[in-house]
N, C-alpha and C positions, 0 to 999 in steps of 0.2 A: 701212276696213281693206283693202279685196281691190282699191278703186285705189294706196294706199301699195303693197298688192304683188307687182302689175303695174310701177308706178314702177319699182321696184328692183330688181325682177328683170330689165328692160327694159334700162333704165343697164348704160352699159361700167363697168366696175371704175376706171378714171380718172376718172369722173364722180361718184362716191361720197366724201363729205366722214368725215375724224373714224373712223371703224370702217371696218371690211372690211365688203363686198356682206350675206354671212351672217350677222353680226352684226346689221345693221340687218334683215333679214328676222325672224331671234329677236325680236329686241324687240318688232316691230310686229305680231306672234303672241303674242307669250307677255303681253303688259300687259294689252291687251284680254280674255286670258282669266283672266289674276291680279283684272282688278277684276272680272269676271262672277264668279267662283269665290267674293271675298272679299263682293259684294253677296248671291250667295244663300247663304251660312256666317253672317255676323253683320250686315248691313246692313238685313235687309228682317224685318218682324212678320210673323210669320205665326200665324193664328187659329186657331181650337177646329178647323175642317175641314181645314187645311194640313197640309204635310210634317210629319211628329210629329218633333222632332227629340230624342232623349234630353236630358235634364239633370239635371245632378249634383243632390242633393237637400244642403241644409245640414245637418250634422252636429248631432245634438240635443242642447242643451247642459242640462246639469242645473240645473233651477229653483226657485228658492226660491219657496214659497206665495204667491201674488199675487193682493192685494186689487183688485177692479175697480173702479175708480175712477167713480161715476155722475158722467158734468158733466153743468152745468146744463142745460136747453134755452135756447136761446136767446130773448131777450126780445123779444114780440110789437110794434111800434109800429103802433100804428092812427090815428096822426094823417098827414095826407095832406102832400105836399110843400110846400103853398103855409103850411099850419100850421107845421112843421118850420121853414120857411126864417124865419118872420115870430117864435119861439122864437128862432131865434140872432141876428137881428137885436137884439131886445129886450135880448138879453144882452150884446150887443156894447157897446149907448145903456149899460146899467148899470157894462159896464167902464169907459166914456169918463168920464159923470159920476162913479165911484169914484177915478178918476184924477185929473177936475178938483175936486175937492175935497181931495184930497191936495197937490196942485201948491196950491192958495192957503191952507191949515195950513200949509204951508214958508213960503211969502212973507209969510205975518202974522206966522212965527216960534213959532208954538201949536204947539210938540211933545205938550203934553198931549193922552192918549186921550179922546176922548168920554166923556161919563157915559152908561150906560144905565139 
């Protein structure tokens, strides 16, 4: 920022593109401090020990009695990875076979269900 202006301050006013001298001096002040201004207003968190800065509180809106919903916990697996994986595999071979026995009831033309 303080070589832009030096630059421009330096520069004859024929050497200056697009705006006047003063104009390009504004800008190259005033941006740099519009974004410093607008990173510490709304850009940057600031914690429990920082700049306290006020804020508006939400309006309380009137509530109707509210049941608290217990969820469940979540379900423990205690089987290890190499188990898990050799589970889906299994299930996978029962898809394959469920399929190929579907696939040859069409080709023998046996729409009837199974007995059990």
């Amino acid at each position: 920022m303080i070589g832009a202006l030096i630059d421009i301050i330096t520069r004859d006013d024929s050497q200056v593109k697009y705006l006047p001298k003063m104009v390009w001096i504004i800008i190259v002040i005033l941006l740099p401090l519009i974004g410093s201004a607008l990173w510490f207003a709304i850009g940057r968190e600031y914690g429990e020990a920082g700049v306290p800065l006020p804020r508006m509180r939400r309006a309380e809106r009137p509530s109707a009695p509210t049941a608290t919903v217990a969820r469940p916990a979540p379900s423990v697996d205690t089987r290890s990875t190499e188990q898990q994986i050799a589970d889906l595999d299994r299930e996978i071979e029962e898809w394959r076979l469920r399929e190929e026995i579907e696939k040859r009831r069409r080709e023998r033309g046996d729409d009837a269900l199974p007995q059990s």
